[in-house]
Every structure is written in structure tokens, then in C-alpha cells.
N, CA, C and O atoms as a GROMACS GRO file, in nm:
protein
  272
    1UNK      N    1   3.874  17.874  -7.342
    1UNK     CA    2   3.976  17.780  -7.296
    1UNK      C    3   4.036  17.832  -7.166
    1UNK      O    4   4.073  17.950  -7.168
    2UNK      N    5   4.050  17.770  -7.062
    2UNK     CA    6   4.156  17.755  -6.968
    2UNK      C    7   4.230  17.824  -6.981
    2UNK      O    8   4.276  17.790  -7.090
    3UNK      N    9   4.319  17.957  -6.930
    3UNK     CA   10   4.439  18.053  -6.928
    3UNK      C   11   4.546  17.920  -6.911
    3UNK      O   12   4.605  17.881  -7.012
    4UNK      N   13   4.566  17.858  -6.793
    4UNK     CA   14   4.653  17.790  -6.759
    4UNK      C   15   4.680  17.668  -6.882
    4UNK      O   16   4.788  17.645  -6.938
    5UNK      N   17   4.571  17.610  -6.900
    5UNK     CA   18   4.592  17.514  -7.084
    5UNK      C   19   4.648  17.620  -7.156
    5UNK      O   20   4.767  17.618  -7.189
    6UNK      N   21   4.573  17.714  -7.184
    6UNK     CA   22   4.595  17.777  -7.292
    6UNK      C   23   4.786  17.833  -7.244
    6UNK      O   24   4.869  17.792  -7.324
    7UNK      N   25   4.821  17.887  -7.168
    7UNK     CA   26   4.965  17.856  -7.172
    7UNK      C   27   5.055  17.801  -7.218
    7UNK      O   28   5.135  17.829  -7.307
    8UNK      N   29   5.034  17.676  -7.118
    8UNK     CA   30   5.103  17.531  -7.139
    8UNK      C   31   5.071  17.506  -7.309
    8UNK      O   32   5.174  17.458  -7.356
    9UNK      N   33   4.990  17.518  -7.394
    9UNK     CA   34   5.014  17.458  -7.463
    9UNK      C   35   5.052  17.583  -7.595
    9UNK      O   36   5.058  17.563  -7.716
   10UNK      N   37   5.067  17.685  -7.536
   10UNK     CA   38   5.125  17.761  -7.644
   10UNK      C   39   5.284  17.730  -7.597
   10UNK      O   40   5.368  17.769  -7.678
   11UNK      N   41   5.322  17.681  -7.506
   11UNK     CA   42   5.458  17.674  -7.514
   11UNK      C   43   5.530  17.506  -7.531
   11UNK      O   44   5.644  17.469  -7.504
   12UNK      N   45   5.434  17.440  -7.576
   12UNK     CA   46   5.412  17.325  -7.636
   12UNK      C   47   5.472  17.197  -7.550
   12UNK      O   48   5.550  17.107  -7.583
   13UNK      N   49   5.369  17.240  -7.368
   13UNK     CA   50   5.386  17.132  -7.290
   13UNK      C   51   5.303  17.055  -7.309
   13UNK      O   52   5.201  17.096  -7.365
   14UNK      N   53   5.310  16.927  -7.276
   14UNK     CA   54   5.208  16.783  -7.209
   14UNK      C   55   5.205  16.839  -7.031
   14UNK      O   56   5.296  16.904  -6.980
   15UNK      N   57   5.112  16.805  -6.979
   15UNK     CA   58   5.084  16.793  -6.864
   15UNK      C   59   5.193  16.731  -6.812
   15UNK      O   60   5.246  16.795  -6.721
   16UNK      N   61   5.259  16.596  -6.848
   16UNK     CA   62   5.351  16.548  -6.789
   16UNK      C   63   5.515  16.622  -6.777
   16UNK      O   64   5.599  16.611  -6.687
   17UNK      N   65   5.521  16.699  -6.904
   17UNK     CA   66   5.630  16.786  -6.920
   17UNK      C   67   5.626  16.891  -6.819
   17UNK      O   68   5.729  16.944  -6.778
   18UNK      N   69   5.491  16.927  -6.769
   18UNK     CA   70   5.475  17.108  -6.728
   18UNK      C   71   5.503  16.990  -6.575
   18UNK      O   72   5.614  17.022  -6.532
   19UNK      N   73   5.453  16.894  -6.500
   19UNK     CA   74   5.476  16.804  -6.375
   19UNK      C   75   5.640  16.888  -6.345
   19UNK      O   76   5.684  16.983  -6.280
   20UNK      N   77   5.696  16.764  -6.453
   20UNK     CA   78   5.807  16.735  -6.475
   20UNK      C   79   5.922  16.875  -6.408
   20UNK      O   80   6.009  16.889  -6.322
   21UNK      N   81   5.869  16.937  -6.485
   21UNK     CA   82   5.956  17.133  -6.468
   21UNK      C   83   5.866  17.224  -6.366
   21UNK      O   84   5.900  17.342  -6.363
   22UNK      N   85   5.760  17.187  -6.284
   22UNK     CA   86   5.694  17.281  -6.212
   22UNK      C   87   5.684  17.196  -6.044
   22UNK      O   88   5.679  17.246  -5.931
   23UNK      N   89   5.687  17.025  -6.099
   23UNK     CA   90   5.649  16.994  -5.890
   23UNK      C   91   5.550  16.987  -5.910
   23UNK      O   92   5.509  16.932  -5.808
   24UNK      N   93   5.428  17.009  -5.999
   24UNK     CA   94   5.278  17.001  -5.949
   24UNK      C   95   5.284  16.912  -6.011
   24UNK      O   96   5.359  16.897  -6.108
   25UNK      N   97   5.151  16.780  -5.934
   25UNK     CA   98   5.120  16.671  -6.015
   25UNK      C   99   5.057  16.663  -6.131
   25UNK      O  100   4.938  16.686  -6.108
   26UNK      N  101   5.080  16.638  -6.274
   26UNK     CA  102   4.969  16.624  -6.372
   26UNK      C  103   4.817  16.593  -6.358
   26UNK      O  104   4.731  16.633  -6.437
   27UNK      N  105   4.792  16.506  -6.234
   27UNK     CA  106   4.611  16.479  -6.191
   27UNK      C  107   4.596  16.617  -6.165
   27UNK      O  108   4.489  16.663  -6.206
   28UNK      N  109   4.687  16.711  -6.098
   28UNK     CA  110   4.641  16.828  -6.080
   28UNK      C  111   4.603  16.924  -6.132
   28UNK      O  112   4.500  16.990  -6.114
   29UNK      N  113   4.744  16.946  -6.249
   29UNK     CA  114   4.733  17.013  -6.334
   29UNK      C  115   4.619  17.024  -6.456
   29UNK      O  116   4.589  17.123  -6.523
   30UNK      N  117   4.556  16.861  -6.462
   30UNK     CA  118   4.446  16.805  -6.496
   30UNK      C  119   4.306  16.898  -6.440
   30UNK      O  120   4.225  16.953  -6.515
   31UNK      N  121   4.302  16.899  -6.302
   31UNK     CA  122   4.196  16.939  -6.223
   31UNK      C  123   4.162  17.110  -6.256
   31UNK      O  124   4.052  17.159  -6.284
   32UNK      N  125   4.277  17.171  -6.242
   32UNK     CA  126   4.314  17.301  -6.253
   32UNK      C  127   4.219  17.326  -6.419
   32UNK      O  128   4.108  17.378  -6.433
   33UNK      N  129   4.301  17.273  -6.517
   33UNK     CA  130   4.268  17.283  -6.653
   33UNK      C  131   4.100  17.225  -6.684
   33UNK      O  132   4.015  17.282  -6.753
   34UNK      N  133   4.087  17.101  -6.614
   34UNK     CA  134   3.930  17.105  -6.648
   34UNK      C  135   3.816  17.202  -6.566
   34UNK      O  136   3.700  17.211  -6.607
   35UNK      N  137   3.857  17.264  -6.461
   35UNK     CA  138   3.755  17.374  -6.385
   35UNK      C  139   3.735  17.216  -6.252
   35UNK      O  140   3.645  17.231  -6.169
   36UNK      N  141   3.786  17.136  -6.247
   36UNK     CA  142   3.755  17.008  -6.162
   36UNK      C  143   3.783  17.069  -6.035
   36UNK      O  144   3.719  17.021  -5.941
   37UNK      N  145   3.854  17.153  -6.011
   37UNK     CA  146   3.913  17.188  -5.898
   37UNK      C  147   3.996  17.352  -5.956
   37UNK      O  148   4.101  17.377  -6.014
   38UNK      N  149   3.892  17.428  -5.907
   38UNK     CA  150   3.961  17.626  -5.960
   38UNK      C  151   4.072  17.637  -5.891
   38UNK      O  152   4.094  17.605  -5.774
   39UNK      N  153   4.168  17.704  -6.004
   39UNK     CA  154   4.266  17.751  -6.004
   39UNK      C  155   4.325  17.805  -5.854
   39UNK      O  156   4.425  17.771  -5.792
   40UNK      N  157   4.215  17.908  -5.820
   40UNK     CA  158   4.196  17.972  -5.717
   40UNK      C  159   4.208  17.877  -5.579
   40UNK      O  160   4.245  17.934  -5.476
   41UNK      N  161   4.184  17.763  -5.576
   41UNK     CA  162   4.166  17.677  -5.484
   41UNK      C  163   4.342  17.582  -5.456
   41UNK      O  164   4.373  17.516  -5.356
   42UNK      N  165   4.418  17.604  -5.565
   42UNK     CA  166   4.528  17.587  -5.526
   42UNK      C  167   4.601  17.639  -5.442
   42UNK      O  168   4.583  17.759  -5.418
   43UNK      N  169   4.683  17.582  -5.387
   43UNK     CA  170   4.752  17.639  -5.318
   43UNK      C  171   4.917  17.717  -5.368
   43UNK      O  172   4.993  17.679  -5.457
   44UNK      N  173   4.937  17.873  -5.242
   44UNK     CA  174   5.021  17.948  -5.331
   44UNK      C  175   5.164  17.855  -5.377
   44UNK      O  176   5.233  17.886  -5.474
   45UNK      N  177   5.183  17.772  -5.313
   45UNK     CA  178   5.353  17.712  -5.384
   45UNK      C  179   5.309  17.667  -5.536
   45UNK      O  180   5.369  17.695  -5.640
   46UNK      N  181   5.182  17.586  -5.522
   46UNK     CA  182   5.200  17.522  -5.674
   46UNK      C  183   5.160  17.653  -5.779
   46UNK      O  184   5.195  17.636  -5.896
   47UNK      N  185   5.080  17.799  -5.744
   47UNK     CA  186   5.058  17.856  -5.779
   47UNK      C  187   5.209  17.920  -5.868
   47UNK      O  188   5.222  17.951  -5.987
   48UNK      N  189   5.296  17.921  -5.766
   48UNK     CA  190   5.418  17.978  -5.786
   48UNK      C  191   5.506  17.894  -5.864
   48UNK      O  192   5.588  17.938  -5.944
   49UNK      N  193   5.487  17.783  -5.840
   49UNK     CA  194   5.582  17.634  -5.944
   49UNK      C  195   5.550  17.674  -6.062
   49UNK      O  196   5.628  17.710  -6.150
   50UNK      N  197   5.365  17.665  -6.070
   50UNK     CA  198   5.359  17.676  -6.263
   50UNK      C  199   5.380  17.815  -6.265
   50UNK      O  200   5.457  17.831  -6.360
   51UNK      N  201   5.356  17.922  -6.217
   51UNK     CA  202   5.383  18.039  -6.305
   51UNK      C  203   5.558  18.034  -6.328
   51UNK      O  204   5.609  18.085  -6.428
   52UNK      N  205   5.624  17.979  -6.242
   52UNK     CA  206   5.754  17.976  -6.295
   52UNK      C  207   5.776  17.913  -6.349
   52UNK      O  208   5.879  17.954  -6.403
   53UNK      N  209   5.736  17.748  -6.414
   53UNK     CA  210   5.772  17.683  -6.499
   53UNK      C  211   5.704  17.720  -6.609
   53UNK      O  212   5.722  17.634  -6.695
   54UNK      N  213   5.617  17.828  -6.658
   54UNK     CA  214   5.565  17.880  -6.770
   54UNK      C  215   5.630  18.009  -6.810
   54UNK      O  216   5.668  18.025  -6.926
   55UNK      N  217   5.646  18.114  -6.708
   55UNK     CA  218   5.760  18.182  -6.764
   55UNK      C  219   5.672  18.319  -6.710
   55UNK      O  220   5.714  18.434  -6.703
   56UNK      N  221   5.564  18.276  -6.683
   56UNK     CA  222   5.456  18.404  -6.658
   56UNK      C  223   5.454  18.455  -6.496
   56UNK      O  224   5.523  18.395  -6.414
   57UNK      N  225   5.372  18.565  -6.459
   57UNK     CA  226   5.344  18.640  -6.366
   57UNK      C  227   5.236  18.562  -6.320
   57UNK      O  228   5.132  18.552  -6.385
   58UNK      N  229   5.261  18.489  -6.176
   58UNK     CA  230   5.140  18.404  -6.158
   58UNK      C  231   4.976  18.487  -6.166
   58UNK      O  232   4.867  18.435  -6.142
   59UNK      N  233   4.998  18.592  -6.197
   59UNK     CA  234   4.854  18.669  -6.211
   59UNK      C  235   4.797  18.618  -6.350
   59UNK      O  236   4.674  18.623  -6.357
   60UNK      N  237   4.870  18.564  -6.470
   60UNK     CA  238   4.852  18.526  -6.563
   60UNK      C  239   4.740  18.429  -6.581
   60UNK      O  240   4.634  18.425  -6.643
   61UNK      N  241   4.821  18.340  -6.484
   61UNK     CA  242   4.730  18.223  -6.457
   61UNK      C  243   4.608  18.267  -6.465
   61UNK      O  244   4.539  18.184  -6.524
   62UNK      N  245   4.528  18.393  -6.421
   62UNK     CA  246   4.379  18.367  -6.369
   62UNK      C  247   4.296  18.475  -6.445
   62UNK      O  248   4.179  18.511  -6.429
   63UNK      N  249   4.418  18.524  -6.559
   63UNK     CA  250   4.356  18.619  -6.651
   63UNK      C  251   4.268  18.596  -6.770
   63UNK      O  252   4.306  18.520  -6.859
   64UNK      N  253   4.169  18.649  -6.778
   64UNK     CA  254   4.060  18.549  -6.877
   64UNK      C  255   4.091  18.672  -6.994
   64UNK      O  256   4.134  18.782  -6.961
   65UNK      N  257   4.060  18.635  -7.142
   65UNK     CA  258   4.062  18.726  -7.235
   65UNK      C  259   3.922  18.779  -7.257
   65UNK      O  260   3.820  18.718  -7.224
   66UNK      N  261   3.925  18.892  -7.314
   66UNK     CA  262   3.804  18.980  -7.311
   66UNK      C  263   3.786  18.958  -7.457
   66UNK      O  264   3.863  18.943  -7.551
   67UNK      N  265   3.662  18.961  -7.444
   67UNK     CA  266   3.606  18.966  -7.613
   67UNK      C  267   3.562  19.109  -7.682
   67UNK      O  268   3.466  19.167  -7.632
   68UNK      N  269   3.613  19.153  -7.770
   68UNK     CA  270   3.585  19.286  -7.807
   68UNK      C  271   3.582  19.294  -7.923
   68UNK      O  272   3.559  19.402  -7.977
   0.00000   0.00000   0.00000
């Protein structure tokens, strides 16, 4: 799953909620979450909107979990 889904929805946003509290558009946040458009390819403000409207270190965003 998506770091950035996987966030948002442990802290039990809708796309329209995380809009709502971050400035980034939901089509975006959309794009971001399906791989439609990498994370990486955003730009740093919205980078900085969601890591602050999630609560995280925008490094979060792009941290994948390791399987062990």
C-alpha cells in the first residue's frame, strides 16, 4: 500500500478531509496515492501541506516498510 494512503487512512481521513486540512487537491491526492503521478514528482509546498496535515516528517511520506 501507498505510505501516503496508508497514513491518511490510519488517521481516518477521506481524501476530501486530508484536501480540506492540507490545500492539496483530492484529484491529487488521488494521483499521489494511485502511483498516477509519484509522490516524488510533487511539488515541495504540497509536500509540506500533507506532511503537516498528517502530523508526520515529510520524509514519512516516501518511506516504504521493509519486509522481514
Amino acid at each position: 500500500m501507498n505510505k501516503l494512503r496508508e497514513i491518511r487512512e490510519e488517521r481516518h481521513l477521506s481524501r476530501e478531509k486530508l484536501e480540506a486540512v492540507s490545500g492539496v487537491p483530492a484529484r491529487a491526492i488521488k494521483a499521489y496515492e494511485s502511483g498516477q503521478v509519484a509522490l516524488e514528482k510533487a511539488s515541495y509546498s504540497s509536500i509540506m501541506k500533507l506532511a503537516k496535515a498528517l502530523e508526520v516528517e515529510p520524509s514519512e511520506l516516501f518511506c516504504e516498510e521493509v519486509a522481514g
